[in-house]
C-alpha positions as CSV (number, residue, x, y, z in Angstrom):
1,X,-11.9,191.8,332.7
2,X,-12.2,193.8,329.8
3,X,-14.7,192.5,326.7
4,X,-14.7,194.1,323.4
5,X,-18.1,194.4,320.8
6,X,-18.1,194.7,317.5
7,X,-21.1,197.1,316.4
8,X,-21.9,196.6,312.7
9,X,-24.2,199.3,311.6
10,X,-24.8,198.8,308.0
11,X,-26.4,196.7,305.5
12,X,-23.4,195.3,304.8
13,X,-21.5,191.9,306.3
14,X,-18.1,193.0,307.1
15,X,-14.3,190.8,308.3
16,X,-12.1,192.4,309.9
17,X,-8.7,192.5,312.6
18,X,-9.2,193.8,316.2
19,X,-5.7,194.9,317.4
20,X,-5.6,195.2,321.7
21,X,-3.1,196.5,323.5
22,X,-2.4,197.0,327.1
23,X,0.3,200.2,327.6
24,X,2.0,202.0,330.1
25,X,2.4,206.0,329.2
26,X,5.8,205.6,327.5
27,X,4.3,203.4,325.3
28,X,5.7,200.0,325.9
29,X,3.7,197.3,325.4
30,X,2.5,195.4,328.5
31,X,0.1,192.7,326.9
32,X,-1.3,192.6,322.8
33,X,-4.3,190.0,321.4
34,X,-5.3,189.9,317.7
35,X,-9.1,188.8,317.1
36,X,-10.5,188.1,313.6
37,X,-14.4,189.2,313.1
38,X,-17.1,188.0,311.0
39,X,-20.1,191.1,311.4
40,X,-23.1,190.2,309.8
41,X,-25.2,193.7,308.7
42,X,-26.8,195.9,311.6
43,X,-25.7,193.5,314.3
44,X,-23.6,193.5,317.7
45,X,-21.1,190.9,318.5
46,X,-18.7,189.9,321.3
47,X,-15.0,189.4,320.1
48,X,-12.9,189.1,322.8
49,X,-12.1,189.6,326.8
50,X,-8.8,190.3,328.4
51,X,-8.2,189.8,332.2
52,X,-5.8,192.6,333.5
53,X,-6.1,192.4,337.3
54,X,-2.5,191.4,337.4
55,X,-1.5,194.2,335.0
56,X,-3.4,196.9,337.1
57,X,-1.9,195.5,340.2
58,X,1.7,195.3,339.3
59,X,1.7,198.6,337.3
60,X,-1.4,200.9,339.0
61,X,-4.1,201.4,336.9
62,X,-3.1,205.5,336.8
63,X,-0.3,203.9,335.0
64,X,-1.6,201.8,332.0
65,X,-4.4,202.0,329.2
66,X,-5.8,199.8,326.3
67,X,-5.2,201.2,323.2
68,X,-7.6,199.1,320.3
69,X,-8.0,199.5,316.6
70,X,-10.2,198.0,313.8
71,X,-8.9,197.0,310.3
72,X,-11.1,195.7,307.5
73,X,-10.0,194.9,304.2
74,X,-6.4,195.9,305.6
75,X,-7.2,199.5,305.8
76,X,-7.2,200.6,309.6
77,X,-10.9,202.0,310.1
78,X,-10.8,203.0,313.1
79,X,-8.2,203.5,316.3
80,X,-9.6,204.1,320.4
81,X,-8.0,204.3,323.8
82,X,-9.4,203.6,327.1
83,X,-8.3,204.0,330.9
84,X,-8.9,201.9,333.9
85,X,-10.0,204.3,335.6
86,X,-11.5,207.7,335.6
87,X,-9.4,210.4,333.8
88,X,-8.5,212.8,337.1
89,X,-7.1,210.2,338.6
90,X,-4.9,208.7,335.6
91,X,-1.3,209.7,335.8
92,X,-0.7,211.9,332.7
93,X,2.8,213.1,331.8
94,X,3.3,217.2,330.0
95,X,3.7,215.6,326.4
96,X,6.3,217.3,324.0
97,X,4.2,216.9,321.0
98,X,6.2,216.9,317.1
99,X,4.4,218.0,314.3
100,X,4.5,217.3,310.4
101,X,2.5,218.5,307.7
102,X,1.8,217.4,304.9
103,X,0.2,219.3,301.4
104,X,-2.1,216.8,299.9
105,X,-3.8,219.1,297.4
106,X,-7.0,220.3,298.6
107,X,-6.4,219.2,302.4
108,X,-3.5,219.5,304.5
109,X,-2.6,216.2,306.0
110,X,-1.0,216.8,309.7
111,X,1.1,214.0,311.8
112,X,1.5,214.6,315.4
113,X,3.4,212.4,317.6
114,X,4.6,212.5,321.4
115,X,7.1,211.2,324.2
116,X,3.8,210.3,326.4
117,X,0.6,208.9,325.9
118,X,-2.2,211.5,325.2
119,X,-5.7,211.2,325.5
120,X,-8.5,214.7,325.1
121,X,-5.7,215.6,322.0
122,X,-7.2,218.8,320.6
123,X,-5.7,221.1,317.7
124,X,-6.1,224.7,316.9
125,X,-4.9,226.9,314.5
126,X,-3.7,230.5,314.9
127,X,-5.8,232.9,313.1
128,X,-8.2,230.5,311.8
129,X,-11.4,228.5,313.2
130,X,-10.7,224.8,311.0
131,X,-12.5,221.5,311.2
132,X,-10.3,219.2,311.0
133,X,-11.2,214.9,310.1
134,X,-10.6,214.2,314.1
135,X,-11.3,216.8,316.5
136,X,-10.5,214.9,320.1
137,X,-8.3,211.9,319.6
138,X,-5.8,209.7,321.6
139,X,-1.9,209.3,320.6
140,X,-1.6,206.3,322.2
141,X,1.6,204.9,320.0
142,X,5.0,206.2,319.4
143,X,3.8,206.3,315.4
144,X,1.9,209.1,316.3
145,X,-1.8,210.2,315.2
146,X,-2.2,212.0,311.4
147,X,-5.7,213.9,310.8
148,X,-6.8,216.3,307.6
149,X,-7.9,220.0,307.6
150,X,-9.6,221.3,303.8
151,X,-7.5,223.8,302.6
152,X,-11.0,226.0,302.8
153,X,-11.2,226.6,306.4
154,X,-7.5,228.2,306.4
155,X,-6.2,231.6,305.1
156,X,-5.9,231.5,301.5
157,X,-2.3,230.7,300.6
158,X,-1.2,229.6,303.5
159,X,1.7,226.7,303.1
160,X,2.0,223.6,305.2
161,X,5.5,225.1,307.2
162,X,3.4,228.0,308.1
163,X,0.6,226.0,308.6
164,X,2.6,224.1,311.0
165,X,4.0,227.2,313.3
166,X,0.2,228.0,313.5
167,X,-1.1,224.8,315.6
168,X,-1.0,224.4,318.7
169,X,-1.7,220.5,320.4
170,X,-3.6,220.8,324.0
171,X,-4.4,217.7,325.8
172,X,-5.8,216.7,328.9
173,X,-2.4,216.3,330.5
174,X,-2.3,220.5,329.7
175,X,-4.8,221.0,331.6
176,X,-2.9,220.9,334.8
C-alpha cells in the first residue's frame, strides 16, 4: 500500500493536484489517481493510498515505479519518482538519452528525454564545473525532464549547440 503526504511548509494555505502514476520502464502506464489538496500553513496531511500488490506481482517490482507530481495554481511545482524496492535490485535498462537546449537569455534551458525510465540522472558539462536548477532527477515520462544552468557558470560565449555537444547524461543504470 502506498500513502502519499502533503508537507506544507509555509505560512501560507495552499490547493493543489497530486498526479500518481504506477509505470513499467518503457513508460506505459500501469495505474494513474488524481487527488485534490487543501494544505493549511506549516502542516502535514494524508492525501491518498494506492494498493499495488497485484501490480508488483503480475509485473515484478524490478519492473515498475510510481512516478508523482504536485501542481498548484496549474503550474507543476514539483515532480518525484519512487521504486518498490531497493535500487540494486531494480531492473534498469542503458538509456539512449536526447538532448535540447534552449537559450533563454541569462540561463540556458536544457530538455533531456529517454527510451527508458531513469532515476540518479546527473549532468556534466565538458570544460566547465555548472550548477544547474536540478542536480539528481528522475525521467520518469516519455516528455522528458528540462532543468536551467546561469549562463555564468559556463565559458563566456559559449552557444546552446555547443553547449549541447558538451553534456554528458550519467544515470544509475550507467553505472553498470
Amino acid at each position: 500500500m502506498l500513502t502519499w503526504y502533503a508537507v506544507n511548509e509555509t505560512m501560507s494555505e495552499w490547493q493543489g493536484t497530486l498526479e500518481i502514476v504506477i509505470r513499467k520502464t518503457d513508460f506505459s502506464v500501469l495505474r494513474e489517481k488524481t487527488v485534490h489538496i487543501a494544505c493549511t500553513s506549516m502542516s502535514s496531511v494524508p492525501v491518498g493510498s494506492m494498493d499495488c500488490a497485484d501490480l508488483c506481482k503480475a509485473y515484478g517490482e524490478e519492473n515498475i515505479y510510481v512516478s508523482y507530481s504536485l501542481s498548484i495554481a496549474g503550474e507543476k511545482e514539483s515532480a518525484k519518482s519512487a521504486l518498490f524496492i531497493r535500487p540494486k535490485h531494480f531492473a534498469f535498462n542503458r538509456p539512449n538519452y536526447e538532448l535540447s537546449v534552449t537559450d533563454r537569455g541569462d540561463v540556458f534551458e536544457i530538455h533531456i528525454c529517454s527510451d527508458t525510465f531513469c532515476d540518479y540522472v546527473e549532468l556534466s558539462v565538458t570544460g566547465a564545473d555548472p550548477v544547474f536548477s536540478d542536480n539528481y532527477f528522475s525521467i520518469a515520462t516519455k516528455e522528458g525532464v528540462a532543468v536551467t544552468v546561469n549562463k555564468k557558470y559556463l565559458p563566456e560565449n559559449m552557444n546552446a549547440e555547443e553547449l549541447k555537444h558538451a553534456i554528458n547524461a550519467y544515470s544509475i543504470a550507467d553505472s553498470y
